[in-house]
FIROLO-42136 format. One record per residue: residue number from 1; chain; x, y, z of N, C-alpha, C in turn. Coordinates in nm, 4 decimals. Atoms other than C-alpha are relative to their C-alpha. Layout:
i, ch, n.u, n.v, n.w, ca.u, ca.v, ca.w, c.u, c.v, c.w
NUM, A, X, Y, Z, X, Y, Z, X, Y, Z
...
END
This chain:
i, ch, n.u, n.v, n.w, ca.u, ca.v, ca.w, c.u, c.v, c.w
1, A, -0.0653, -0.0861, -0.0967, 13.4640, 7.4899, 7.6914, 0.0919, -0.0866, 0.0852
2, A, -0.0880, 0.0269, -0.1112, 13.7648, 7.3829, 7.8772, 0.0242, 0.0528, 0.1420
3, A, -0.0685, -0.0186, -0.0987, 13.8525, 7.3744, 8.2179, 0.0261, 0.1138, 0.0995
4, A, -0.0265, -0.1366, -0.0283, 14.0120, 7.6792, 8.2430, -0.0779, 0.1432, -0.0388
5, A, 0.1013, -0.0721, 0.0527, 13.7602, 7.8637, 8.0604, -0.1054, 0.0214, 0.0737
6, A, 0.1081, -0.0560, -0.1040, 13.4847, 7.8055, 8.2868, 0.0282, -0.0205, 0.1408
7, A, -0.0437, 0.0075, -0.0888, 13.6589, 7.8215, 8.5688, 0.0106, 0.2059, 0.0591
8, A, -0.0221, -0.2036, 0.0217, 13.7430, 8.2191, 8.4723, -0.1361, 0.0736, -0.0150
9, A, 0.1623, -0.0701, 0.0121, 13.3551, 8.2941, 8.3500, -0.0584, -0.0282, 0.1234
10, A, 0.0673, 0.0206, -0.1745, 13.2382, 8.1525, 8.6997, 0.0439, 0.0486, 0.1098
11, A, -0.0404, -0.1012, -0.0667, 13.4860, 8.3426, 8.8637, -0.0292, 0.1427, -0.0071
12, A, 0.0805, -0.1136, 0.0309, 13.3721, 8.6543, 8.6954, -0.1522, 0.0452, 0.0309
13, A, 0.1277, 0.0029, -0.0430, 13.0221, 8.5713, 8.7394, -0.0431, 0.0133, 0.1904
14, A, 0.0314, -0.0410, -0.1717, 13.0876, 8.5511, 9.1171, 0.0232, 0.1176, 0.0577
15, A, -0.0445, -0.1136, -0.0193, 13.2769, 8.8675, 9.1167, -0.0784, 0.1112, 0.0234
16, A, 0.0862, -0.1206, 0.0244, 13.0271, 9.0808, 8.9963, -0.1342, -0.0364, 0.0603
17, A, 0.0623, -0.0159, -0.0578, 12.7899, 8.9111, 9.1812, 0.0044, 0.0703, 0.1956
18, A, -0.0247, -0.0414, -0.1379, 12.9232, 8.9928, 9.5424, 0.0318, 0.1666, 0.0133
19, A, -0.0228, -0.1628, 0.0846, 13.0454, 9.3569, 9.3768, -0.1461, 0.0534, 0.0125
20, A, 0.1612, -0.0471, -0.0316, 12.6109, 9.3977, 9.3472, -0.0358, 0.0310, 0.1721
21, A, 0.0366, 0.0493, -0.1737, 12.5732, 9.2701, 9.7227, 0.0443, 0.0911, 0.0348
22, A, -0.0492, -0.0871, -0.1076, 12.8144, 9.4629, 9.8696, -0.0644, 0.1489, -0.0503
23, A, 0.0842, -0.1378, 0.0267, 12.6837, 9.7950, 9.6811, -0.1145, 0.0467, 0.0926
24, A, 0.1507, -0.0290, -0.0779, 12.3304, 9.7416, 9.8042, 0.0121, -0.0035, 0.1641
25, A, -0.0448, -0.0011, -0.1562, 12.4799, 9.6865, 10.1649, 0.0496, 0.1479, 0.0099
26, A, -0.0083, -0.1923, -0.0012, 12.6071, 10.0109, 10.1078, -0.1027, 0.0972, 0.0404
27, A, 0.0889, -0.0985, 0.0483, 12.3688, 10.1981, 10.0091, -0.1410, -0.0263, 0.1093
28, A, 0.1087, 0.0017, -0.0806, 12.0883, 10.0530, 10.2588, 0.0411, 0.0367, 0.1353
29, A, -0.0301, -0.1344, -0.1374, 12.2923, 10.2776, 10.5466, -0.0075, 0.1242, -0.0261
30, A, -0.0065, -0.1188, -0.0133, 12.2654, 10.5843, 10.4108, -0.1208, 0.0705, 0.0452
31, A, 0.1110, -0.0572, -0.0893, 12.0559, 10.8203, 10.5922, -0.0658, 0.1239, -0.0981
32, A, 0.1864, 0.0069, 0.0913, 11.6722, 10.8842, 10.4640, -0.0573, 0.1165, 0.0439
33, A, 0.0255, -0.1100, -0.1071, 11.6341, 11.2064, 10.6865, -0.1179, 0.1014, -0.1012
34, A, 0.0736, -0.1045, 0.1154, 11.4739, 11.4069, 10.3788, -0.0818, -0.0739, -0.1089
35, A, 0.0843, 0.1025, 0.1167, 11.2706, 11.1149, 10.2219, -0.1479, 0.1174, 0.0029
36, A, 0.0924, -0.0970, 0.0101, 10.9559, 11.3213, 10.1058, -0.1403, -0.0882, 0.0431
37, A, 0.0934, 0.0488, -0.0517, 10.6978, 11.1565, 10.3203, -0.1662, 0.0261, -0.0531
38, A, 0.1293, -0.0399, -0.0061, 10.3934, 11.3489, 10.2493, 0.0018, 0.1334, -0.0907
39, A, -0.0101, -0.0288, 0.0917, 10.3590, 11.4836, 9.9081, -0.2062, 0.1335, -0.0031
40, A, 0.1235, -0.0975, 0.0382, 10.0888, 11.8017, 9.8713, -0.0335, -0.0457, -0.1297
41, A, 0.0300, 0.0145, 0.1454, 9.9341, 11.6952, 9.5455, -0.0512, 0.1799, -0.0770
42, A, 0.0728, -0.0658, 0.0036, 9.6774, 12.0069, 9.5837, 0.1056, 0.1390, -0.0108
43, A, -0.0939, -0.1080, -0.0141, 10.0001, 12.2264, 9.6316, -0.0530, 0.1451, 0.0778
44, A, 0.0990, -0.0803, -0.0649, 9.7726, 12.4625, 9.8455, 0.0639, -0.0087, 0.1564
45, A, -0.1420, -0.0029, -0.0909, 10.0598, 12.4302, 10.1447, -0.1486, -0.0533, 0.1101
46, A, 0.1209, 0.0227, -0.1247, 9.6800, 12.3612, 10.3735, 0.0319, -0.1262, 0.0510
47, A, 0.0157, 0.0897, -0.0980, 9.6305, 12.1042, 10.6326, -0.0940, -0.0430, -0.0577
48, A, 0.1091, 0.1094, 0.0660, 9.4152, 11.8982, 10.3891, -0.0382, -0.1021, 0.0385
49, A, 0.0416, 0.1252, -0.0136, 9.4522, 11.5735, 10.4858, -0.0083, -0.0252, 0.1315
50, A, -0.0161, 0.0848, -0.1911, 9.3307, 11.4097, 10.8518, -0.0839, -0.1114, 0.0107
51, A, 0.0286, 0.1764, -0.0429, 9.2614, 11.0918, 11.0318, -0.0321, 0.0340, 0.1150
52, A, 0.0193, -0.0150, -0.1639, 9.0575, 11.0663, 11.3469, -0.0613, -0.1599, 0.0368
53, A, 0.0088, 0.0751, -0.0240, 9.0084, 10.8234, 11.5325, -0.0671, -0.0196, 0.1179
54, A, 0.1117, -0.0142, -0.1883, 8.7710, 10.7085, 11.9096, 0.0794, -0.1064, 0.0559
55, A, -0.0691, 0.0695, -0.1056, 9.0464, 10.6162, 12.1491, -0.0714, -0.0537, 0.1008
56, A, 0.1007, 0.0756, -0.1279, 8.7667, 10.4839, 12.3853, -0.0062, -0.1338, -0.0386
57, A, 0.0420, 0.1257, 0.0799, 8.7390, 10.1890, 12.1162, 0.1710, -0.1067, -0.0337
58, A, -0.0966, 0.0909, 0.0151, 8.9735, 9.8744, 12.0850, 0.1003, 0.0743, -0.1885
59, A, -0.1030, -0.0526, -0.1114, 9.2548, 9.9183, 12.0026, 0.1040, 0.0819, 0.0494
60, A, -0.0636, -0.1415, -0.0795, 9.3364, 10.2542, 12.1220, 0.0187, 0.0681, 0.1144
61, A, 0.0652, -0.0619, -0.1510, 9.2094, 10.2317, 12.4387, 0.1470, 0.0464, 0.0684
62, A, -0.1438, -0.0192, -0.1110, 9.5672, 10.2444, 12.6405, 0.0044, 0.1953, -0.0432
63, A, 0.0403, -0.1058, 0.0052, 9.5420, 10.5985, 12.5080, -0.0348, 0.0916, 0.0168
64, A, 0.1112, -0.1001, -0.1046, 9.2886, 10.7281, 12.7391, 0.0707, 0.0181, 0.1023
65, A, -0.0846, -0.0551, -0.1333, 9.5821, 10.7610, 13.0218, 0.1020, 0.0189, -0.0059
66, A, -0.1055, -0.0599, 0.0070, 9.8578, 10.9683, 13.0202, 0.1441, -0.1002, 0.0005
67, A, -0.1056, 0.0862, 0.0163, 10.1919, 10.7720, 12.9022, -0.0471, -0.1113, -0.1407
68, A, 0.0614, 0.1510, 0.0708, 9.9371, 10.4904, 12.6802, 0.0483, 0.0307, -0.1588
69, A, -0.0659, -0.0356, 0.1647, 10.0663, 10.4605, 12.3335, -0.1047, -0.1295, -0.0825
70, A, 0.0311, 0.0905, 0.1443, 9.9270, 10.2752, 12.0158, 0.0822, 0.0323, -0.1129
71, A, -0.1239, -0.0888, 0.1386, 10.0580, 10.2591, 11.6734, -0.1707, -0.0682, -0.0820
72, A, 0.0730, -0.0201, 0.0881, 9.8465, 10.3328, 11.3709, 0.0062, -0.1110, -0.1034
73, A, -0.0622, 0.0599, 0.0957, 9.8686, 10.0653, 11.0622, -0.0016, 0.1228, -0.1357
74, A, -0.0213, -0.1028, 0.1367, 9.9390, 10.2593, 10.7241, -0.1560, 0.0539, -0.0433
75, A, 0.1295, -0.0947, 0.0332, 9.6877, 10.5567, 10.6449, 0.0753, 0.1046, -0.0784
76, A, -0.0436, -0.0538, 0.1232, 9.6435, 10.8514, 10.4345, 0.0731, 0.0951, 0.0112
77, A, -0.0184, -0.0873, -0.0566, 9.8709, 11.0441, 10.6527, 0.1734, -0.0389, -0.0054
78, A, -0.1086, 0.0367, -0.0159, 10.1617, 10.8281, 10.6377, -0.0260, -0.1639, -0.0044
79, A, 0.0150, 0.1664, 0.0213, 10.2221, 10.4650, 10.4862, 0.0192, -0.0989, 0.0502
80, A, -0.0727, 0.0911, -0.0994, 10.3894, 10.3098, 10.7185, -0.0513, 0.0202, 0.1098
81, A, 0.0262, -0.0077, -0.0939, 10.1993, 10.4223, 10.9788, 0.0136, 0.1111, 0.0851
82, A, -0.0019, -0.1105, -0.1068, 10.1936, 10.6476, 11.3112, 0.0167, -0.0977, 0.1431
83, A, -0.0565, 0.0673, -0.1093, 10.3187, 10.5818, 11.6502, -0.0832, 0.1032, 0.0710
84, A, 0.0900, -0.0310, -0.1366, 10.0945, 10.7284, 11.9381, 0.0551, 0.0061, 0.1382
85, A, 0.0052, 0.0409, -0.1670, 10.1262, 10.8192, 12.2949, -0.0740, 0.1571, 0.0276
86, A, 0.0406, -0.0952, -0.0846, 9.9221, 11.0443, 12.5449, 0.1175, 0.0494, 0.0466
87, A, -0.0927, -0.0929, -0.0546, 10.1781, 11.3189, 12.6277, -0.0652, 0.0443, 0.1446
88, A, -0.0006, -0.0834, -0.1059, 9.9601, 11.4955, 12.8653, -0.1624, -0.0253, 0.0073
89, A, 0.1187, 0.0258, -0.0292, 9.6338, 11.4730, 13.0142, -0.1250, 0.0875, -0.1658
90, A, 0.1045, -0.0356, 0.0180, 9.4701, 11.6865, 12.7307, 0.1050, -0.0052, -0.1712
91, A, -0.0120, 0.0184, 0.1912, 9.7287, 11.5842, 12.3897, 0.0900, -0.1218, -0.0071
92, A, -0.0213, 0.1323, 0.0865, 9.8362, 11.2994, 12.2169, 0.0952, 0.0292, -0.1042
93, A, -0.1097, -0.0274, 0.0492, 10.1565, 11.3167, 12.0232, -0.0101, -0.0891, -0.1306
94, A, -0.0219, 0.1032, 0.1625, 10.1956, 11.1389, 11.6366, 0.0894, 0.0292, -0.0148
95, A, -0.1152, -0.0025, 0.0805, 10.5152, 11.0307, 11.4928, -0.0359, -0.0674, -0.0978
96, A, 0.0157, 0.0793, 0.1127, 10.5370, 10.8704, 11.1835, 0.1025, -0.0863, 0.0058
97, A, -0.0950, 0.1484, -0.0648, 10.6597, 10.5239, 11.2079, 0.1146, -0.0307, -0.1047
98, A, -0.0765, -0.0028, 0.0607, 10.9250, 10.5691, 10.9645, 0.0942, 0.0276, 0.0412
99, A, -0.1567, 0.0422, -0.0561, 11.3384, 10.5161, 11.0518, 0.0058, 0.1090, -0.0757
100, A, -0.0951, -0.0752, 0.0467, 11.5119, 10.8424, 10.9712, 0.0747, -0.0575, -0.0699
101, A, -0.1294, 0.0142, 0.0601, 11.7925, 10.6814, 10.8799, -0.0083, -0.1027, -0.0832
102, A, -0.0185, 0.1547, 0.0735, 11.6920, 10.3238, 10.6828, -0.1577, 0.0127, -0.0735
103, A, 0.0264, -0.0182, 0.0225, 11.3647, 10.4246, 10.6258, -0.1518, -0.1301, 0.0508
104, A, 0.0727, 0.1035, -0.0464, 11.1949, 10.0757, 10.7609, -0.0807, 0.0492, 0.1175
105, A, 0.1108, -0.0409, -0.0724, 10.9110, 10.0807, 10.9756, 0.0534, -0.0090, 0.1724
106, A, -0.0251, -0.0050, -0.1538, 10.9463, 10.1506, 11.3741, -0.0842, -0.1285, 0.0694
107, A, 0.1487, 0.0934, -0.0947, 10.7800, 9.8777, 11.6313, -0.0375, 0.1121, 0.0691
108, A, 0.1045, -0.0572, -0.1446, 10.5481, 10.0027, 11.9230, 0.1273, 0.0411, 0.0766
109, A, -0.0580, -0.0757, -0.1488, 10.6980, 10.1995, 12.1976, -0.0245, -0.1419, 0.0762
110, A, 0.0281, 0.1157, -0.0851, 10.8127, 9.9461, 12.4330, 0.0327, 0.0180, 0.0980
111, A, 0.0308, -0.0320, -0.1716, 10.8041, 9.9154, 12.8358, 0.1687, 0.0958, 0.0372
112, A, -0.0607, -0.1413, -0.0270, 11.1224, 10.1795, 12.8217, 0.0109, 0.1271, -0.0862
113, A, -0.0118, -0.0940, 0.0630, 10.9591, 10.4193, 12.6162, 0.0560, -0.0035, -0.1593
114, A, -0.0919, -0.0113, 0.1817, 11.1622, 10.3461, 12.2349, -0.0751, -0.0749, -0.0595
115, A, 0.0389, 0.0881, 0.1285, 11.0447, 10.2482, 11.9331, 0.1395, -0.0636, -0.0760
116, A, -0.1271, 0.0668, 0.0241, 11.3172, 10.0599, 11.8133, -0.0482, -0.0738, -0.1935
117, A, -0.0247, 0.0328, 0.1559, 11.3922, 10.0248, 11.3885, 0.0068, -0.1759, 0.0113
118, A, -0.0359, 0.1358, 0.0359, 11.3181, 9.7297, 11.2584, 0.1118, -0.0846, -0.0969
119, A, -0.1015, 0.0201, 0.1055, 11.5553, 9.6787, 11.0215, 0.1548, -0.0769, 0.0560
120, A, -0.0846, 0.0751, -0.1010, 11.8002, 9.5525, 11.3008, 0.1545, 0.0805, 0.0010
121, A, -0.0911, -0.0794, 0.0310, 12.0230, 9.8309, 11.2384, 0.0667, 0.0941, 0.1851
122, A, -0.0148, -0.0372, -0.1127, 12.0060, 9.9368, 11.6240, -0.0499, 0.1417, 0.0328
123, A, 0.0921, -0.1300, -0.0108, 11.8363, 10.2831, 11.5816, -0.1677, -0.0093, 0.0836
124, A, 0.1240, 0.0125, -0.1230, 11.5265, 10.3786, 11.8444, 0.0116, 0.1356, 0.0534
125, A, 0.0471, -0.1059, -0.0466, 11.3509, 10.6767, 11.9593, -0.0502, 0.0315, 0.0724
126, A, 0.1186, 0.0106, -0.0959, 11.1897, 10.8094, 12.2175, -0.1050, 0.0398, 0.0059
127, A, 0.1389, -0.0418, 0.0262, 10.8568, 10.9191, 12.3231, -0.0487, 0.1549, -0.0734
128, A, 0.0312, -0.1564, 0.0205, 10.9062, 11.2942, 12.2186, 0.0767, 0.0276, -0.1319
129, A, 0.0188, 0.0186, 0.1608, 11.0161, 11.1491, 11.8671, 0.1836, 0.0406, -0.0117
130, A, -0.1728, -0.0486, -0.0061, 11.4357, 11.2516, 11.9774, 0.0315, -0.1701, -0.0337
131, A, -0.0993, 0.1828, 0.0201, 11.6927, 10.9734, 11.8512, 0.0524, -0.0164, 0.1412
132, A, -0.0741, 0.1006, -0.1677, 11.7976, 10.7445, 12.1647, 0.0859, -0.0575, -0.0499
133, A, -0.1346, 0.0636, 0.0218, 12.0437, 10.5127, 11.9600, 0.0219, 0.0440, -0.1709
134, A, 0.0630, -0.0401, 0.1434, 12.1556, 10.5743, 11.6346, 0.0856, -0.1304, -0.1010
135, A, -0.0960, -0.1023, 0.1512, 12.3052, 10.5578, 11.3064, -0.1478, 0.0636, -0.0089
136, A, 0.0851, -0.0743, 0.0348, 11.9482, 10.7632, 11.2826, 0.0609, 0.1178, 0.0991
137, A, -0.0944, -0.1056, -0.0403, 12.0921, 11.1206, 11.3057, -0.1381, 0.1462, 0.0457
138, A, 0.1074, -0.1107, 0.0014, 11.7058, 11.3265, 11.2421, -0.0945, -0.0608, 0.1040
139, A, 0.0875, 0.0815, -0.0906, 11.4328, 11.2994, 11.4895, -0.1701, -0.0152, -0.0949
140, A, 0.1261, 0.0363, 0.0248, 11.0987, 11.1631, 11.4016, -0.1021, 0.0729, -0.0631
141, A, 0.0940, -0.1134, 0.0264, 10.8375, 11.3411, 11.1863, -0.0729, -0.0265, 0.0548
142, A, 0.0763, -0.0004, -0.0558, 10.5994, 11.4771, 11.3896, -0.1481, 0.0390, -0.0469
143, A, 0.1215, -0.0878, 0.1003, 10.1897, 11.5880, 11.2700, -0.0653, 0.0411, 0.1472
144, A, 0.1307, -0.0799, -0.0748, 9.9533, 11.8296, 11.4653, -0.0876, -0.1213, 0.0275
145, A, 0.1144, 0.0611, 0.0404, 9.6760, 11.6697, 11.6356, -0.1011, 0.0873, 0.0886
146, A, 0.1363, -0.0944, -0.0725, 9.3364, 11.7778, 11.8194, -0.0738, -0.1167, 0.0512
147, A, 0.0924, 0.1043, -0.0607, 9.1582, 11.5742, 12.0714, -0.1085, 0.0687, 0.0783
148, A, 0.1229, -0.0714, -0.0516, 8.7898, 11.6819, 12.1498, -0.0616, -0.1616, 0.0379
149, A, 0.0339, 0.1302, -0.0617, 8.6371, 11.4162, 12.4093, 0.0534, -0.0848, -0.0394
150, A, -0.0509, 0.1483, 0.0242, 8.7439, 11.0743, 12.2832, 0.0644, -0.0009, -0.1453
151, A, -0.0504, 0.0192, 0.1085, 8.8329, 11.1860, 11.9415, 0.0883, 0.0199, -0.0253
152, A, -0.1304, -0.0660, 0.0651, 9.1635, 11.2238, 11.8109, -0.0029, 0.0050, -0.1395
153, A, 0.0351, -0.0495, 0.1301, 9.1989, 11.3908, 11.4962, 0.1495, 0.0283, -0.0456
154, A, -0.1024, -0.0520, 0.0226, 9.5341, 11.4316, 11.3236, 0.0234, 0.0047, -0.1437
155, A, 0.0266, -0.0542, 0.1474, 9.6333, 11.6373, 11.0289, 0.1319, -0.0111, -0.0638
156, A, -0.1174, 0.0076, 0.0707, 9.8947, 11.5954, 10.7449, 0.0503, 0.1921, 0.0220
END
């Protein structure tokens, strides 16, 4: 091979590699708003599946007073997780810690209220699951829950 020969195949080879790159840069902004989170297997449209949990116990405790948030790690309700906060003296709010728009996992609610995308994309929500910054355009899926004394119970 001369010279000029692999000079042209290594140019090609770079071509179509940065041509890949930029695609997938593409394509990891488009917005995830209708990703199918939570698949009925049973097709029985019911409130089958739930997760409870004893906010009295580490570490959920912050929980027990109106504003206290936790986040869930991945359960059978949602893989990525659940984001937590006491709304009101007598309910407890679940989002699912999943980015509308990128699809990456949310952090914790932090000391102004947002969960903020990890993905570094600048998207963040607030406590009542509304977009605060975006390119995320949908707000937060939310699930039913039920808190009897210390238990919280929440259903797909």
């Amino acid at each position: 091979m001369n010279r000029r020969d692999f000079i042209k195949s290594t140019c090609n080879v770079a071509c179509a590699c940065v041509g890949i790159s930029a695609l997938s840069l593409l394509q990891s902004c488009e917005d995830n708003k209708a990703y199918e989170q939570n698949v009925d297997d049973n097709n029985d449209g019911g409130n089958d599946v739930q997760f409870s949990i004893d906010i009295s116990q580490s570490p959920y405790q912050e929980l027990g007073s109106v504003g206290g948030t936790s986040v869930l790690s991945p359960n059978n309700i949602d893989p990525l997780g659940l984001l937590l906060i006491r709304a009101s003296e007598n309910n407890i709010n679940a989002f699912s810690r999943r980015c509308t728009h990128s699809s990456y996992s949310l952090n914790a609610f932090n000391s102004q209220g947002l969960a903020v995308c990890s993905s570094g994309h600048g998207g963040s929500f607030t406590t009542s699951g509304s977009v605060a910054a975006g390119p995320p355009s949908a707000r937060l899926t939310s699930y039913s829950t039920s808190l009897t004394d210390n238990i919280l119970t929440i259903f797909n």
